[in-house]
N, C-alpha and C positions, 0 to 999 in steps of 0.2 A: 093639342100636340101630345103623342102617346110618348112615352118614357121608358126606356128597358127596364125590366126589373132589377133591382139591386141583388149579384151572385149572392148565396149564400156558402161564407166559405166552407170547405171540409172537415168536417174535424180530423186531427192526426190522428192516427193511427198506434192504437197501443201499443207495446211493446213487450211482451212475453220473455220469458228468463229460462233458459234450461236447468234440468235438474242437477248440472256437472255445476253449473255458474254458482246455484243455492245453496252447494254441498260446500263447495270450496268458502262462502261467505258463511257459512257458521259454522266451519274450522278456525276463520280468521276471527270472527268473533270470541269464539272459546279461545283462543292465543290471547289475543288483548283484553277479555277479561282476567285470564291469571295473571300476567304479565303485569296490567294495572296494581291488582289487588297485589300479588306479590312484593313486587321492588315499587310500587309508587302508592303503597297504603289506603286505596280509595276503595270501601268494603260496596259503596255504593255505584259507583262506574262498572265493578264487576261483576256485579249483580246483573244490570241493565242487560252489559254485554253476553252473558250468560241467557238470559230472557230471549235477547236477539236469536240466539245462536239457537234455540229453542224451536223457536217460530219459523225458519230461513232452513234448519233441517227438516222439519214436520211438511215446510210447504214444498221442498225436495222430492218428497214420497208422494203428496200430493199431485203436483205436477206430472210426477213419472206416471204415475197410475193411469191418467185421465187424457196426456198427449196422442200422436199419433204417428206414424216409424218417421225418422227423420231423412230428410232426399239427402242426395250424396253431394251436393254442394255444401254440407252447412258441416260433413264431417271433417275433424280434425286432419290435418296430412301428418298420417305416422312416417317416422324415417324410415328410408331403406333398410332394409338388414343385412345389405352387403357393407354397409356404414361403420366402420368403428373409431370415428369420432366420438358419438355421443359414449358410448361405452367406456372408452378411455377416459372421457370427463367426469364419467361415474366414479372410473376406480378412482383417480385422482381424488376427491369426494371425501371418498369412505378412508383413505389412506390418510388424509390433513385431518379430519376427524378419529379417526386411531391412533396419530400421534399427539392429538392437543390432549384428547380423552384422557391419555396413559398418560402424560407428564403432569395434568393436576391433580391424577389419582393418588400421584406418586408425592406430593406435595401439601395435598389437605387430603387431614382424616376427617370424619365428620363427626360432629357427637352427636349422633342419634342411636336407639337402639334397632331402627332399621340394617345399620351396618353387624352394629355388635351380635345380634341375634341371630343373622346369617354366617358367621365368622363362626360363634362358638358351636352351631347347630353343624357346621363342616367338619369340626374339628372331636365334634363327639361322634359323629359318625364313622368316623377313620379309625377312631379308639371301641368302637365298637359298643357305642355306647347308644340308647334310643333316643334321638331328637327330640324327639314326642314326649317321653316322659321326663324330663327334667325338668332345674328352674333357671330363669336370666338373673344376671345382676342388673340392679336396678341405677344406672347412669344415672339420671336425675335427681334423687333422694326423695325430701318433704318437699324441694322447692315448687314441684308440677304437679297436676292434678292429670297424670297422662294415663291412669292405667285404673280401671273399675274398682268399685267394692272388695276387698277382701284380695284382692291380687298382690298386694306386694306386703311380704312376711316376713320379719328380720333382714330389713333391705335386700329379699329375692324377689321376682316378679314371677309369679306363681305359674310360668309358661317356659315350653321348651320350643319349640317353633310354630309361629303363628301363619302361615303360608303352607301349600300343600307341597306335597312331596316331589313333586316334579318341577319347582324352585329349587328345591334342595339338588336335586340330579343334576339341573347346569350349573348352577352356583361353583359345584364340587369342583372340577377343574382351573377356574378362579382362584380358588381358596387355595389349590394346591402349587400354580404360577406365583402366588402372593400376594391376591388380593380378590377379592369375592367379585369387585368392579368389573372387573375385567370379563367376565362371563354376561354384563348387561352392554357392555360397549360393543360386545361383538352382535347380540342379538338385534340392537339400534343397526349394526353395518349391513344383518344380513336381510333386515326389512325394509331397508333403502334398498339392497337388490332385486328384492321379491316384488316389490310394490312397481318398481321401475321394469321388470321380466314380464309382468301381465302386459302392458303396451308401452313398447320402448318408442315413446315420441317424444317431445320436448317438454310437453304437459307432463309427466310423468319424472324425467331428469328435475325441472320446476321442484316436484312435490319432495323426491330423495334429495334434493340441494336443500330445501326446507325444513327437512328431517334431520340434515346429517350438521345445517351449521346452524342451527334454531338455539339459542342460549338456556332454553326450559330442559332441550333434550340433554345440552351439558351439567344440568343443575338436578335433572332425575337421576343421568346417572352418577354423579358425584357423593347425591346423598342416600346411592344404593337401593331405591325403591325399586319393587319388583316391575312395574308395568314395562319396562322394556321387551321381556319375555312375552306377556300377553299381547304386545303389538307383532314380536315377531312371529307369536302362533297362529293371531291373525292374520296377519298378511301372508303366512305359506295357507291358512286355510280360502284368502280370497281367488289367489294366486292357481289354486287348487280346482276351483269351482271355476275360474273363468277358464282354464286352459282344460276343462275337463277331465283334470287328471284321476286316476284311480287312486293316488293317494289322498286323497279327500276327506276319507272317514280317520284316517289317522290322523291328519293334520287339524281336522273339527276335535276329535278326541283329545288331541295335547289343547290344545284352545280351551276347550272347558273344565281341562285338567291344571291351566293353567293359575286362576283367580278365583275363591268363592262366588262371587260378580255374575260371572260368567253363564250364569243359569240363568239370566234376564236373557240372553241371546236363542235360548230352544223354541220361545214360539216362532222364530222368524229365519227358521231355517230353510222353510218350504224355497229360499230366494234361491239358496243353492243350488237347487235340483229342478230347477222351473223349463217346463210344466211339472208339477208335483205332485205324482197321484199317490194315494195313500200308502203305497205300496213301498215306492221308492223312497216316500219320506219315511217307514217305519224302519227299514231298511240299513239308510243313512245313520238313522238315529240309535238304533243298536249298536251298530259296528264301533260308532264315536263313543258310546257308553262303555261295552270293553275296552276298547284303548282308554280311556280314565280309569276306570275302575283297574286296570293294571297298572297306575303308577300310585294308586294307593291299597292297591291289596297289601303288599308286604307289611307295610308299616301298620295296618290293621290288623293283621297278624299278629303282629310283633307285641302290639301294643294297645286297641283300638279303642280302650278308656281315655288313654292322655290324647290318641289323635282325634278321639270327638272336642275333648275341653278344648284345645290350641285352635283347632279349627273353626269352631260353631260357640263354644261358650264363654270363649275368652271375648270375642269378638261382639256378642251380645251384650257383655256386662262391662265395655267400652262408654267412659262418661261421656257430656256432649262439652263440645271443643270450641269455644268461644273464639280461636283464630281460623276458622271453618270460614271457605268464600259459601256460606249458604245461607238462603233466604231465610231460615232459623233459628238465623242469628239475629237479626231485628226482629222477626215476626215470628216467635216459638209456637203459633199456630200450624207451621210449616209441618213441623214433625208430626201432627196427627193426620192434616189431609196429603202430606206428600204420597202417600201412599195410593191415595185414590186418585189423584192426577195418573201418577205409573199405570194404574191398573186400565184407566179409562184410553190413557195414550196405547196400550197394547192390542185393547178390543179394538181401536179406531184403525192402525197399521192392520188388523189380520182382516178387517172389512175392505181397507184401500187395497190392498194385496200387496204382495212382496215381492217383486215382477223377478229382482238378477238380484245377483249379488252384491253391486253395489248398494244397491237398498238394502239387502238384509244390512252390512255395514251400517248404512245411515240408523236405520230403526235402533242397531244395538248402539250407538251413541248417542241420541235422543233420550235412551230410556237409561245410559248410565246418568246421563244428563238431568234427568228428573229426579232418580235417584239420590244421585250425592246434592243436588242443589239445596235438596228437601228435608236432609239426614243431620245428624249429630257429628259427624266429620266427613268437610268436603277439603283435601288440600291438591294442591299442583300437580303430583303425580296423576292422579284422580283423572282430572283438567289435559292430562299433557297427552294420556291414552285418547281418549274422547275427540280433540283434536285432528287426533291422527288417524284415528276410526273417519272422521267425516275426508279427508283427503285422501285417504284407501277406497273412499269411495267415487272420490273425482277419477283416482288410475282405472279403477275399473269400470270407466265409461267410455272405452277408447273414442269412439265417434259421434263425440257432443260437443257441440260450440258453447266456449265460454260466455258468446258474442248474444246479446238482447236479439229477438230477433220480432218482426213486426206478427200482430195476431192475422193480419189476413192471410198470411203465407203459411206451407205447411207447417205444422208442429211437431216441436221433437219427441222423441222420448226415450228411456233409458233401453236401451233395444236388451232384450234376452240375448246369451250366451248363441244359440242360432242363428241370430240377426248380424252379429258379431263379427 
C-alpha cells in the first residue's frame, strides 16, 4: 500500500527593511543612547545603543545602493496640498515649543561657558572690539579640568570665541532681544519647517513633532550649544537639494560654515547633485566654499592670528573628558584607531555610492557618529545633531515604506531626486 509523501513545508519568507525604516532606527537609537547615559547614568547602555545606531545607519546606505525602484503601492500617501490641517498642526507645533522654550530661558541661566562665551563675544563685537582676539573668564576655576595646557592664565581662558563667525552673526540678534538663546530656538523652529517643506505628509509632521517636543532639543537649547544652527543649515541645504532649488550652494556654504565638523560632510556631497559628474560636483563645491569663506574673510582680516588659535588650536589642545558617552572612555585604545574606523567608513560609503540626499544625510551622521564615539569629548549636543541628521534623512525619502516588506516582492530603494 503506497503512502503520499509527507509535504515539505515552505519556509517563510524573509523580510527586507527599507532604507526610511533603518534611518529612522538609528536616530531612535542615538536618542536613547543619550538619553540613557544622560539623565539615567548608564555609560554602558549608551555605548551599546550608540554601536546599534552605527550599524542600522551603515546598513541604511547599504540597502539604498543595492535595492531596486520601489512600485507605487509600497509608497507613502503624501497629503493633499489643498490640505491645511496638517500645516496648522505644524504651526501650532512650533508656537508651544516657542513659548515653553522662551519661558525656561527666561528662568534658568546655565553655568556653562557655552552661554558665557557667546554672550561676551556679542557684546564685544557691538563695542567694537575682536571676538577673536580676546580672553574669557574662566567660570569654573581649579575645580575642572575643562580647558588644555596652558589655557587658562590668572583665571582668563586664553580664548575669545571658540565657533566660527557665522555663529556669532545669528547669535547677535539674540543677544541684542536679551538673550543669545533665543537665536537657537528659532533655528530648532525653522528646521521643523524645512524638514516638514521637503514632503509635507504625516511622516515628516511625525519627525517635526519629534524635533520640536523632544526634551534633548529643550536641553540643547537651554544650555546654549551651537548645534541648533548646523541642524538648521542642514536641513535648508537638504531641503535645497531635494526641491532643486538654486540656492543650494548657498545653503551647502552656511552648512560648512556652520561647525569645524562639518568638513567630514565634502566627500559625500556627490548625493546632492546625483547623477554627479565631475563637473557639477566641482561646481557645487566652489560656489559653497565662497559662501564660507565669506563669513570668515572679515574676521581674518581683522585678525587671522587669534582666528586660527580659537578655531583650530584651542580646540586641538582640548584635554580628554571622562564624562564623554565615548568608547574611550573604557577602552582608551579608541583614540588611536578611531580614526581609522572614520577613514575606512568613508572609502566604504564613496564605493557603495551616495545615490540622494537623504544618504549624503545618513553618511554625514554615521561618520559624526564614528567621530565623537571615538574622540576625547563626545557630549548630548554632539548626539542631539546626529540624531537629527538620520531623521532628515527619513523626510527626505518621500516614498518609502516604514513597513518590512517580503524579499520575493519588489525592492525598494531610496529613489534620486528624478524618481521623486
Amino acid at each position: 500500500m503506497s503512502t503520499s509523501p509527507t509535504p515539505i513545508p515552505k519556509p517563510l519568507p524573509e523580510r527586507e527593511y527599507s532604507p526610511a525604516f533603518l534611518l529612522a532606527c538609528a536616530g531612535f537609537w542615538v536618542l536613547a543612547g543619550t538619553m540613557s547615559y544622560l539623565w539615567g547614568s548608564s555609560l554602558t547602555a549608551g555605548l551599546i545603543m550608540v554601536f546599534l545606531a552605527i550599524v542600522f545607519g551603515s546598513g541604511a546606505m547599504a540597502r539604498s545602493s543595492k535595492a531596486q525602484p520601489v512600485q507605487a503601492e509600497t509608497a507613502a500617501d503624501p497629503i493633499p496640498t489643498a490640505s491645511h490641517r496638517i500645516w496648522l498642526m505644524l504651526a501650532c507645533l512650533i508656537l508651544v515649543h516657542g513659548v515653553v522654550a522662551i519661558v525656561i530661558c527666561k528662568h534658568w541661566l546655565p553655568a556653562i561657558d557655552t552661554y558665557t562665551f557667546q554672550r561676551d563675544a556679542c557684546k564685544n563685537l557691538l563695542h567694537g572690539v575682536d571676538p577673536f582676539g580676546t580672553t574669557q573668564a574662566d567660570i569654573y576655576g581649579s575645580r575642572y579640568n575643562f580647558y588644555g595646557p596652558g589655557m587658562v592664565v590668572n583665571g582668563r581662558v586664553q580664548i575669545g570665541f571658540q565657533y566660527p563667525p557665522l555663529t556669532l552673526f545669528w547669535t547677535l540678534p539674540g543677544y541684542c532681544l536679551g538673550d543669545v538663546r533665543y537665536a537657537y530656538i528659532l533655528a530648532v523652529t525653522i528646521s521643523a519647517w524645512l524638514l516638514f517643506s521637503m514632503t509635507p505628509n504625516w511622516r515628516s509632521a511625525g519627525i517635526a513633532a519629534l524635533l520640536l517636543l523632544n526634551p534633548l532639543t529643550f536641553y540643547v537649547e537651554i544650555m546654549c550649544w551651537t548645534e541648533p544652527l548646523v541642524l538648521m543649515t542642514l536641513s535648508a541645504t537638504l531641503y535645497a537639494a531635494v526641491k532643486k532649488c538654486r540656492w543650494l550652494p548657498v545653503a551647502l556654504g552656511l552648512f560648512l560654515a556652520s561647525k569645524q565638523y562639518n568638513v567630514l560632510a565634502l566627500p559625500f556631497l556627490a548625493g546632492l547633485i546625483h547623477p554627479s559628474p565631475w563637473k557639477s560636483y566641482g561646481k557645487l563645491l566652489g560656489s559653497a566654499s565662497l559662501v564660507a569663506a565669506a563669513t570668515l574673510l572679515p574676521f581674518a582680516i581683522w585678525n587671522f592670528r587669534g582666528l586660527w588659535h580659537d578655531l583650530v588650536l584651542f580646540h586641538l589642545a582640548q584635554p580628554f573628558r571622562p564624562q564623554s558617552l565615548s568608547f574611550a572612555v573604557p577602552y582608551p585604545i579608541f583614540l588611536k584607531i578611531g580614526p581609522v574606523f572614520l577613514l575606512a567608513f568613508i572609502v566604504w560609503a564613496l564605493r557603495t555610492g551616495i545615490c540622494n540626499a537623504a544618504m549624503f544625510a545618513a553618511a554625514y551622521a554615521v561618520s559624526l557618529l564614528l567621530l565623537f564615539s571615538t574622540s576625547k569629548q563626545a557630549f548630548c549636543n554632539y548626539y542631539f545633531l546626529i540624531a537629527q541628521a538620520f531623521w532628515l534623512g527619513v523626510a527626505a525619502l518621500p516614498n518609502l515604506s516604514l513597513k518590512p516588506r517580503l524579499r520575493s516582492s519588489a525592492r525598494e530603494i531610496a529613489p534620486t531626486r528624478e524618481d521623486a
